[in-house]
N, C-alpha and C positions, 0 to 999 in steps of 0.2 A: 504494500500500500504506500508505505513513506517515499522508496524507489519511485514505482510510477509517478505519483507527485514531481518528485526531484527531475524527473528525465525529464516533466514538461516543462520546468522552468530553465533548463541547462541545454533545452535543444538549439537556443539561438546561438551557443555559443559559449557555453561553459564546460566542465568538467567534475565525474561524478567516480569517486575512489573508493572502493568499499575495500573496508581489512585496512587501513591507513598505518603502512610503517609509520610509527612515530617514539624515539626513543625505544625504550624497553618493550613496548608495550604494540596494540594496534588499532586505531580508532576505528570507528564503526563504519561512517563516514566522512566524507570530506569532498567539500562541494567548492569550486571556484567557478566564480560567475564576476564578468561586467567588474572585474579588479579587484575581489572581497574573495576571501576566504574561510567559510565557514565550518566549526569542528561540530560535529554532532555524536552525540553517544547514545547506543540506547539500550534500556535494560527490562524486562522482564519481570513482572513482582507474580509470584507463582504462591500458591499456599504454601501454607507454615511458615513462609520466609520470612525476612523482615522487609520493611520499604527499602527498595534500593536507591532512595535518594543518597545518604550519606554517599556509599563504596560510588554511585555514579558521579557524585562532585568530584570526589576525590582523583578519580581516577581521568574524567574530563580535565580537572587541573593539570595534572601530567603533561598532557598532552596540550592543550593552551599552551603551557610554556614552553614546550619544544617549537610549536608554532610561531611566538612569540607574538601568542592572539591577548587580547583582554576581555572576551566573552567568548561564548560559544554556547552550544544547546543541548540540550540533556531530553529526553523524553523516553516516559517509564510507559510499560504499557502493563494496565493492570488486569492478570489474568486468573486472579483469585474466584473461585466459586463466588454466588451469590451477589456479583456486582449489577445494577443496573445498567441499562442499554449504555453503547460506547457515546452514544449523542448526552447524553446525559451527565457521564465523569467526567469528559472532555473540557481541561481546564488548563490556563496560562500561568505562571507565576514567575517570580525572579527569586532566584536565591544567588547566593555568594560561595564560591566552591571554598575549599581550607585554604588557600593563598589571596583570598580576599577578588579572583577575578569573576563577573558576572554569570551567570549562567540563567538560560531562561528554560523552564522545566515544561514541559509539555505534559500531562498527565494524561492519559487516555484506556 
């Protein structure tokens, strides 16, 4: 779903990296469009787990800094029984990863 999205805004002319060497580690995605360079992360909240906010900041930061971005996008996607339709949890917020850089959280 995120994919499709993404290809139709990068078909003018941008670039769509999935698996992003970055550091240690590898980002999810990583999209460059029109000059900008966007890191995006995304995580899974499954039962019994816990919210993967925290490990997805954290781990977003990482990678920010390799980038040497000062925001970037996190979006958890919640797969837990019992949740109501995706139209309904479908929500925006801003949090702050552990290095103090932006992050906007996509909840879904």
């Amino acid at each position: 779903m995120v994919m499709a999205f993404l290809h139709r805004v990068v078909n003018g002319g941008g670039t769509i990296e999935r698996e992003y060497a970055i550091g240690r580690g590898r980002m999810d995605l990583c999209v460059q469009y029109a000059g900008e360079t966007l890191a995006i992360e995304l995580k899974v909240w499954r039962d019994g787990r816990p919210d993967p906010l925290g490990e997805g900041l954290a781990q977003l930061d990482e990678y920010l800094a390799g980038l040497g971005l000062q925001r970037g996008w996190l979006i958890l996607f919640d797969q837990r029984s019992g949740q109501p339709p995706i139209a309904e949890r479908t929500r925006r917020e801003l949090a702050l990863s552990p290095a103090g850089r932006e992050a906007v959280v996509i909840r879904a």
